[in-house]
N, C-alpha and C positions, 0 to 999 in steps of 0.2 A: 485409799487414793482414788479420786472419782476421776475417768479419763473420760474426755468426750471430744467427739468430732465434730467441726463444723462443717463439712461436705461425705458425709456418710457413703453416698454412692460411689464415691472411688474407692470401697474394700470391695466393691466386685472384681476389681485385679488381682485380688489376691488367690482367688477362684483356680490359677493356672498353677499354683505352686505345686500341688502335686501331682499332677501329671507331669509336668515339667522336671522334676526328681526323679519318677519313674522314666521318664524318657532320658535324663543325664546317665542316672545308672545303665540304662540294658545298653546305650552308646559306647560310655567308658568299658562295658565289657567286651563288648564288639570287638573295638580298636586294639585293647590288651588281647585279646584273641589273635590280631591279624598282625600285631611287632611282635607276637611271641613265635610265629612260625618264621618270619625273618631272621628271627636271632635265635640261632642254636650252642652248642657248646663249644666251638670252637670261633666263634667271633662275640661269646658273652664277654670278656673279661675287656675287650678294645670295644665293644657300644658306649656308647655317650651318652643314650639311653635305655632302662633296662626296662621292660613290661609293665613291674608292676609299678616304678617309677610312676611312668607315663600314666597309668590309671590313676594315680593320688594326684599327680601335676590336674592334669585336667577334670576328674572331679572336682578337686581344689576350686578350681578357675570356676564352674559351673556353678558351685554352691556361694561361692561369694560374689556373682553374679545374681541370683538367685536374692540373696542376701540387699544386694543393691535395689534389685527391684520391690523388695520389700520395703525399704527406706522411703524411696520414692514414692511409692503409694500411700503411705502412713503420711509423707510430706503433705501430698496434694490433698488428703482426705482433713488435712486442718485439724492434725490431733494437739491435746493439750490435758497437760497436767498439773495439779500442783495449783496455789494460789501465791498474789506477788499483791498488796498493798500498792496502788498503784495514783498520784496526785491526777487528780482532777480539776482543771480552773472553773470557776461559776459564776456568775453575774446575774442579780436579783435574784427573786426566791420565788418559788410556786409553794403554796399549803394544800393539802388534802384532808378536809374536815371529816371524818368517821364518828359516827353517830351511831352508838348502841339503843336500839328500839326495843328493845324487848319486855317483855311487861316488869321485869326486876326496877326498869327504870321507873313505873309509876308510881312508884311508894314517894308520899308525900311527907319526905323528911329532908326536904334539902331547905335552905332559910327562905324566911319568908313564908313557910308551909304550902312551898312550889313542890311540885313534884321533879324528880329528879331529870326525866325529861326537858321538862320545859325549864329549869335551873341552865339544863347546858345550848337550850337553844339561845337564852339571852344570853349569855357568857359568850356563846360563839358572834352574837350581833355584837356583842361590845367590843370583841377583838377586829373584827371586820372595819370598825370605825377607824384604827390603827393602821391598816393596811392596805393603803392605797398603792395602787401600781404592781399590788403582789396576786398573780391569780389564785385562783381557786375553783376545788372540784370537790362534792356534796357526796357519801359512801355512806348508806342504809346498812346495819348489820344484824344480822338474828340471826336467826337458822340459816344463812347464807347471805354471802356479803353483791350489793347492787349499786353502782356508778347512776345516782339521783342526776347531777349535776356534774357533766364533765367539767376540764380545764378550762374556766373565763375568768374573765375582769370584769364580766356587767355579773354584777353583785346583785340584780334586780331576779334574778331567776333562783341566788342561794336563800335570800330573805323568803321567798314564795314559800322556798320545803321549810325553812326553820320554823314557817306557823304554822306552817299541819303536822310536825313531826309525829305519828305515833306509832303502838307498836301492830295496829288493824293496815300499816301502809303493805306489810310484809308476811303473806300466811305460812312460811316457813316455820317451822317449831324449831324451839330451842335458843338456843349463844352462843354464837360463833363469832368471836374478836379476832382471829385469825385469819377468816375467811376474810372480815372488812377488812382489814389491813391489806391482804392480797389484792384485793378489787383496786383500793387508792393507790399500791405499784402503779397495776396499770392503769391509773388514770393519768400516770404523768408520760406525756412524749418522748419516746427514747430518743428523739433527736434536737430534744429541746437543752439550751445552755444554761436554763434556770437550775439555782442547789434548792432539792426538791427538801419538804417535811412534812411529817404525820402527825395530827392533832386527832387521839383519837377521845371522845366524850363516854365515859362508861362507869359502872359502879364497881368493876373487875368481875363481876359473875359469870362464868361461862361454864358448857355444858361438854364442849371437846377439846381441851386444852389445848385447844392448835394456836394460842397467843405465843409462847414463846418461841418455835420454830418460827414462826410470821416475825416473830422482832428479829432474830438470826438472819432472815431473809432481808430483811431491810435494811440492816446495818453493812452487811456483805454488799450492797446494792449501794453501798454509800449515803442513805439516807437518816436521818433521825425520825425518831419516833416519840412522841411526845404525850402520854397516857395521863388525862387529867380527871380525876375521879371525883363525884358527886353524890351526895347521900351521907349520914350516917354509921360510923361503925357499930353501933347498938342497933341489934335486929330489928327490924320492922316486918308488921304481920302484911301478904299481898295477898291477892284472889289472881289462880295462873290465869294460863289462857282459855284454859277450857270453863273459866266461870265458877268454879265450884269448888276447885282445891284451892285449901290456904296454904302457904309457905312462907318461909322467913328468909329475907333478906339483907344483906349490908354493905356497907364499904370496907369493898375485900384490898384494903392499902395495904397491908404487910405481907400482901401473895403477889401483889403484883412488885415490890417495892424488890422483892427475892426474886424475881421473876427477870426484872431490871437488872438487879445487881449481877445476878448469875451471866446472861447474856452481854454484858457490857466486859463481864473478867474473861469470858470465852472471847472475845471479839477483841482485846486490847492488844493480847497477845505481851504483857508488859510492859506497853510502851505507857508512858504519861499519857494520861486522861487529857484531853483539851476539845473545849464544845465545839471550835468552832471550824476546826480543821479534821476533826474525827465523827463519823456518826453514831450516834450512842441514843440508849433509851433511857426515860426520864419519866418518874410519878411527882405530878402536882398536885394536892388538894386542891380543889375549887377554893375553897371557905378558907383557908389561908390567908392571912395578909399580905397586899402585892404579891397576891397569886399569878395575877394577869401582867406583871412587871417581867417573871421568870418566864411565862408563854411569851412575852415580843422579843424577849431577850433571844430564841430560838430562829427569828425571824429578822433582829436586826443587829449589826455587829456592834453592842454596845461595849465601848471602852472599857476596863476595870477600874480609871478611875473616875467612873461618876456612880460610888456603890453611895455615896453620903445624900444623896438626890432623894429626892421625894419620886414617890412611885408617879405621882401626878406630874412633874417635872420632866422625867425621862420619857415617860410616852410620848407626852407633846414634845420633847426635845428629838428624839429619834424616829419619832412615827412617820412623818415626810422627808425624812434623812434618804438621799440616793442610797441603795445599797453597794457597802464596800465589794469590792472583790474576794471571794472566797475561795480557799482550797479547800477542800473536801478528798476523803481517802476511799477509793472505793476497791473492795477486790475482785478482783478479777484472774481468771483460770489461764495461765502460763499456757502462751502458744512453742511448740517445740519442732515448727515447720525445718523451720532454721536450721535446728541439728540433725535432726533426719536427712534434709537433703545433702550437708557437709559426710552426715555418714554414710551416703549414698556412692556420692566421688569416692573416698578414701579405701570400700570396699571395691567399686570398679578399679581402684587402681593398683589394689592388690590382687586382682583377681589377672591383670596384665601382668604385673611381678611373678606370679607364680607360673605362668607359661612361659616364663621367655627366658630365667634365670636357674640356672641350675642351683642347688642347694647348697652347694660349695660356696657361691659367691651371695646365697638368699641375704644369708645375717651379715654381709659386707654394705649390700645394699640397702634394707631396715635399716642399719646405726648410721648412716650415709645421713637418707631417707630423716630420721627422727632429730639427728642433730641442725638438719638445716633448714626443717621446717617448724618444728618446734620452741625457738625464740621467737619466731615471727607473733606468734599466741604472744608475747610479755612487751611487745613493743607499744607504740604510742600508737601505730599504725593499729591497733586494735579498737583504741577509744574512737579513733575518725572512722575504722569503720563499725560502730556498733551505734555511732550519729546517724551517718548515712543509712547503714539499715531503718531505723527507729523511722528516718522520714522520709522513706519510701514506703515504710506499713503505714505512716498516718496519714499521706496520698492517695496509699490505695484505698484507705478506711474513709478518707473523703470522698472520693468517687464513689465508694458505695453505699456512701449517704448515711455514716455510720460515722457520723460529728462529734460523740463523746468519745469515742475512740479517739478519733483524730487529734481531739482539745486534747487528750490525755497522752498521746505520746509525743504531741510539737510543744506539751511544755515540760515535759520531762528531758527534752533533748535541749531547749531552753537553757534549764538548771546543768547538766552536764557539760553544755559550752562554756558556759562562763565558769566550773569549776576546773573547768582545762584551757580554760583561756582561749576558745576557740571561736573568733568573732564571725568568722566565714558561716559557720555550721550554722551559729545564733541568728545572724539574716537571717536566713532561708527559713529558719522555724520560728522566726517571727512574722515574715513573710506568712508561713502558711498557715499557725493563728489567726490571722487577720483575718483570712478569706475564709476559713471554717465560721469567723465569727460573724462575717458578711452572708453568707449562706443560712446564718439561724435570724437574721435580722436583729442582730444585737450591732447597730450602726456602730454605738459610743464604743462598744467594748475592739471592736474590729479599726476605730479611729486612732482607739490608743496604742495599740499596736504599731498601728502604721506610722506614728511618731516616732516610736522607739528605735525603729528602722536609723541604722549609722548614713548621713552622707560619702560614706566610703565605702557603703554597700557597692556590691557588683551590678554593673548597670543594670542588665535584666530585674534587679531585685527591686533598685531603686526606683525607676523608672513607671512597674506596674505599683510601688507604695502609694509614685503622687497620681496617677492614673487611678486606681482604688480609692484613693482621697478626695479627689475631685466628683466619680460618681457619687459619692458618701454624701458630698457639702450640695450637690446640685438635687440629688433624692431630700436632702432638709430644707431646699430652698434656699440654703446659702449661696447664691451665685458668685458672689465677690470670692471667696475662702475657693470656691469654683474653678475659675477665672486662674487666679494664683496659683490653683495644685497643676491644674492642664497644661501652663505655660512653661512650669518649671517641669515637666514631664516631655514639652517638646525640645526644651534645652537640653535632655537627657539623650531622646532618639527624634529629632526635627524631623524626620520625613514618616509618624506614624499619623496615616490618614484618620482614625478613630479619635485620637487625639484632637485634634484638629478640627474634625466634627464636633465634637462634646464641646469646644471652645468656643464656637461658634455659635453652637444651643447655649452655653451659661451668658453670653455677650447679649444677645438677643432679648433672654430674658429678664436676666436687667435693667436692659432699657427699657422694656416694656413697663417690669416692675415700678421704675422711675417714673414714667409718664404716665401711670395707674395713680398712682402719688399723687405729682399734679394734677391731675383732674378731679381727685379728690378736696383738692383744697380749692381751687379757683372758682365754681362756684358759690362761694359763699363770700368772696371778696370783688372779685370783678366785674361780677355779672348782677353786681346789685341794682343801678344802675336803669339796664335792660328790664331784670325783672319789676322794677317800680312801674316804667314806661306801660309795659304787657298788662300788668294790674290796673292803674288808669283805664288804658283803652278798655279792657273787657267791664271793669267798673261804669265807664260810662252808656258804655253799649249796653246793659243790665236793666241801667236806670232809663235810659230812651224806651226801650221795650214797657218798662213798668208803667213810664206814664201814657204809651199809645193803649195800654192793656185797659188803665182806668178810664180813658177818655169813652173809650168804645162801652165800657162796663155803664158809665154815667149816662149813657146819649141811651142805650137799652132801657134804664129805669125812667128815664122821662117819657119813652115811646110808650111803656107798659104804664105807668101813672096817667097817662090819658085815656088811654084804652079804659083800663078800671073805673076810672072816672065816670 
């Protein structure tokens, strides 16, 4: 069980615990010291309380005290155990291209009698041609993996590395496929809303088997990983790095293919396999048929039923296809702030029970105590509050800028409304979808939301939808769409000054826009006219010049023809 904190510094509270023990004890004996000289034998049997009572009573109290403070500390230090398969919403896709360099890649057996390098740098151009609108970020891998090319969309900077890819870019020794894979992690934005994937190009050769924990790692992380191997399975002869040794090479498909399969049964956990809401690792031959059909399939949600389609058909059918909306599962390590501080209270409150209750009436009090607070746990009042919790952590996780979070628990709170029938809760965490989605500039996905928003939302809710709407359609230059969300935002709360402003700016520039319009069309119809007249005048003003220019020219040559003469 791997426990980890996310604010470490607060276990320096825990520092006081035993001194604080030591000080409980030498107390409670003190005070058992000083009721034992009050009480002798002749008023023991009529005390109420007896010595060593009062020593168990109040160390009691202390240690679960004691006990409380522990809770609390462990609460605030953000401990967490345990993994929980957690939904994730996504909208378009980021690729991370990893590109094995290492001299295994230059054995020229891949078709064409291309070397296997340069096999996957055209492969990667072909797929590039598919993938418009999807960024991308360039991963070097040999002896240690290098971020070439971070996260973009000008595709002019990934083409530059694909023509020099070699294995002289990188003096690291050795194959490290794990290492590249860890680099392409991090090359994607943790706060980005794109469902990210790994395209890594290699023959499977490597030298420290860190590929398969690197696939574990990514699949945990919610990603796919997508292994597309080039080269020959019948060895071919290379020359290493150092010039001089020969070694034999191949396409290691059946190592990695086990390699895949193993990591996918460890990661499924039983459930049904599905590509496009699960992350999982996957070997494609290059030299396959509609090879490159199963690579875009990774990147765009093709229906099952266009399987009768020609590979050339669904590219061009899905390649400028918006991307669907995806779910994607990622795990993530169970926060148990929650119970800790609920165990915090419950010990402080026994810690009260045991001072103040003698033993006679303790277990009157406990079955009291259990029966009346204990249904409270099985009531409905549990599911609204375990809503409520959920979107107060994915507020806080908004605030600090911590937007996969936040997407991941306002649509998980989403799914639990509507299977409790709870349209109140559903605002609000569609509501705050929205503005997480508005914050990564994913407009469209943050519009649609804000559609889904009920007119029977609670005003506050409804009110910032068409307010959030209206900035959305005025940031696209929609002023009209504009205009309409502001208005019906001041029909919601008429006297919001902001409101009001922003109506005023979509009004404005409309008009403007409109009269931008006009003037684009009017001269070429009205002003023809005018423009003839202007032509003329300068036309004949041109030709007066021309002929005082010649007169003067002619009168020169007759003066100089005399002269000569």
């Amino acid at each position: 069980m791997n426990i980890t904190f996310l604010r470490p510094y607060f276990l320096w509270f825990l520092i006081v615990i035993p001194f604080a023990i030591f000080y409980l004890f030498d107390r409670c004996k003190k005070i058992k010291k000083i009721s034992s000289s009050f009480i002798n034998k002749e008023n023991y049997d009529v005390s109420i309380y007896k010595p060593d009572e009062i020593f168990i009573r109040l160390w009691l109290k202390g240690i679960f005290r004691l006990l409380a403070w522990v809770s609390l500390t462990l609460a605030l230090s953000g401990i967490s155990w345990g993994s929980v398969s957690t939904p994730v919403q996504k909208n378009g896709k980021s690729c991370a291209f990893v590109f094995d360099i290492s001299y295994s890649m230059m054995a020229e057996d891949a078709p064409n009698n291309l070397t296997r390098l340069k096999a996957s740098s055209e492969y990667a151009k072909m797929l590039m041609e598919y993938m418009d609108g999807i960024s991308i970020s360039c991963i070097l891998a040999k002896g240690d993996g290098v971020i070439a090319v971070p996260q973009t969309e000008d595709f002019a900077s990934v083409y530059s590395i694909l023509d020099i890819l070699s294995p002289e870019m990188m003096s690291s020794q050795g194959t490290s496929l794990g290492k590249g894979i860890e680099m392409a992690l991090k090359s994607f934005p943790s706060s980005s809303s794109k469902a990210p994937v790994i395209f890594l190009f290699t023959d499977g050769d490597e030298t420290d088997s860190l590929l398969q924990p690197a696939l574990n790692k990514a699949i945990r992380s919610g990603i796919s990983v997508v292994i597309i191997g080039f080269g020959s399975e019948r060895e071919t002869e290379i020359t290493a790095g150092d010039g001089e040794t020969v070694v034999k090479t191949a396409l290691r498909e059946d190592k990695i293919k086990n390699i895949c399969l193993e990591v996918n049964k460890k990661n499924q956990s039983g459930k049904d396999f599905s590509f496009i809401k699960t992350a999982h690792a996957k070997f494609i031959d290059a030299s396959e048929v509609s090879s490159a059909v199963k690579v875009i399939y990774e990147l765009r949600n093709i229906p099952q039923n266009v399987k009768q389609l020609t590979a050339h058909d669904i590219l061009n059918t899905f390649a400028n296809q918006e991307d669907m909306v995806t779910v994607s599962y990622e795990v993530q390590s169970v926060d148990r702030h929650s119970f800790f501080i609920i165990l915090a209270v419950i010990l402080f409150t026994l810690s009260l029970v045991v001072s103040e209750f003698s033993a006679k009436n303790f277990n009157i009090v406990s079955a009291s105590a259990v029966f009346v607070l204990v249904p409270l746990f099985f009531t409905s009042c549990s599911a609204n509050f375990k809503d409520a919790k959920n979107i107060l952590e994915s507020t806080w996780n908004w605030y600090q800028k911590d937007y996969n979070k936040a997407i991941s628990g306002f649509t998980e709170t989403i799914a639990d409304a509507e299977k409790n029938n709870d349209e109140l809760t559903k605002q609000y965490a569609l509501y705050g979808l929205s503005v997480t989605y508005l914050m990564q500039n994913e407009k469209n996905a943050s519009m649609e939301r804000l559609e889904q928003i009920s007119p029977d939302a609670p005003l506050k809710i409804k009110f910032a939808s068409y307010y959030n709407a209206g900035i959305i359609a005025q940031r696209e230059g929609d002023y009209e769409k504009a205009i309409n969300c502001f208005k019906l935002a001041l029909v919601v709360v008429p006297d919001d000054i902001n409101a009001k402003i922003n109506l005023e700016l979509s009004e404005v520039q409309e008009t403007q826009k409109a009269k931008e319009g006009m003037q684009e069309m009017i001269p070429a119809s009205e002003n023809k006219d005018n423009e003839s007249d202007i032509e003329k005048t300068i036309f004949n003003r041109m030709r007066e010049n021309d002929q005082k220019q010649w007169k003067n020219y002619e009168n020169q040559d007759r003066n100089n023809s005399v002269i000569d003469y």
